[in-house]
N, C-alpha and C positions, 0 to 999 in steps of 0.2 A: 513484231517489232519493226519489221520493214516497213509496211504501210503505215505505221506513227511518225518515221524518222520522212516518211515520203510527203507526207501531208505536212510535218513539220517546214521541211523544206520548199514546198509549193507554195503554202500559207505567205511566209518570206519575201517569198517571188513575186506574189500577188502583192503583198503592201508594198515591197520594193515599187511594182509597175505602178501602181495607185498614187501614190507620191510626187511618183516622176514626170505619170500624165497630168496629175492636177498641174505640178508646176510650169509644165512645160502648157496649158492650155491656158493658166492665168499670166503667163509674161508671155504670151502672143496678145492677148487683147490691147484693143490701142487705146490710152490714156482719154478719156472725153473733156473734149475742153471746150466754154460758152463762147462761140463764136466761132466755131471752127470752120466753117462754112463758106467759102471765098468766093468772088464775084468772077463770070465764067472768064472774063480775060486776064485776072488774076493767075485763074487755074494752068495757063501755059505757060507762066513763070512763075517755079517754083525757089524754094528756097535756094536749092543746090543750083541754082543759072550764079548767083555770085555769093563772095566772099564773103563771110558772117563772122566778126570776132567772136572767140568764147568769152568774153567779158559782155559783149551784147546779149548773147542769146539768156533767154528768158530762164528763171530758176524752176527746176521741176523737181519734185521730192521723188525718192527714193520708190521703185514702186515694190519692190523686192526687199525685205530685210536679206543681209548677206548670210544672217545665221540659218535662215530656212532652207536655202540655197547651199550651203555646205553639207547640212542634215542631210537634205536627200542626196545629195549625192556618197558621202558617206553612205547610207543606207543602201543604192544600188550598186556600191561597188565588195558592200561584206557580203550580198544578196546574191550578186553572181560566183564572190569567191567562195560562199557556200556550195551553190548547186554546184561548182567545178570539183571542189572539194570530195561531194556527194558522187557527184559521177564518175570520178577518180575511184574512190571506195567500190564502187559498182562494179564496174571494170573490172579492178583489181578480183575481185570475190569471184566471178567467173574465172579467170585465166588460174586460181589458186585451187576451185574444183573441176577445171581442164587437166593441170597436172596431177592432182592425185586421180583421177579415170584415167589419165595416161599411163602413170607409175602402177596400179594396180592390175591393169594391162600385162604390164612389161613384164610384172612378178608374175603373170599366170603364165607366160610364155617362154620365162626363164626354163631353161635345161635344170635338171634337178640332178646333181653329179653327189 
């Protein structure tokens, strides 16, 4: 039963991480736009040398739906509170068959009156 609950929790972990990397490897890509490609004296002034209303600047959609974006994070934060959960449990199961090897100890060394 340990090694199902292990793989159960691994499993998790794994789609947790899979998730997180897709999202995080598809919103680092930079948006391609026809023309992007500036003339070299252009290239040493950039946008940010001056002030650009946000009423000016060009409309760009969305590249992220926000719901996708919530999901996984949702999903790596029950994924980690699982394994802590797990490892908590883990923990715990050692130090509760520490005590009874202790206690069972104690009773063979007790005086017998």
């Amino acid at each position: 039963m340990k090694r199902a609950s292990r793989v159960a929790v691994m499993s998790v972990v794994v789609a947790a991480w899979v998730v997180c990397a897709g999202a995080a490897g598809r919103a680092a890509q930079a948006p391609s736009t026809p023309g992007a490609a500036a003339p070299a004296g252009q290239a040493a002034q950039g946008a940010s040398d001056q002030f650009v209303p946000v009423k000016a600047l060009p409309a760009q959609p969305e590249e992220w739906p926000a719901s996708r974006l919530v999901l996984g994070a949702y999903g790596f934060i029950w994924a980690v509170l699982i394994v802590y959960v797990w490892s908590v449990w883990r923990r715990l199961g050692k130090v509760e068959e520490e005590i009874r090897t202790l206690s069972a100890r104690l009773a063979e060394k007790a005086p017998r009156a």
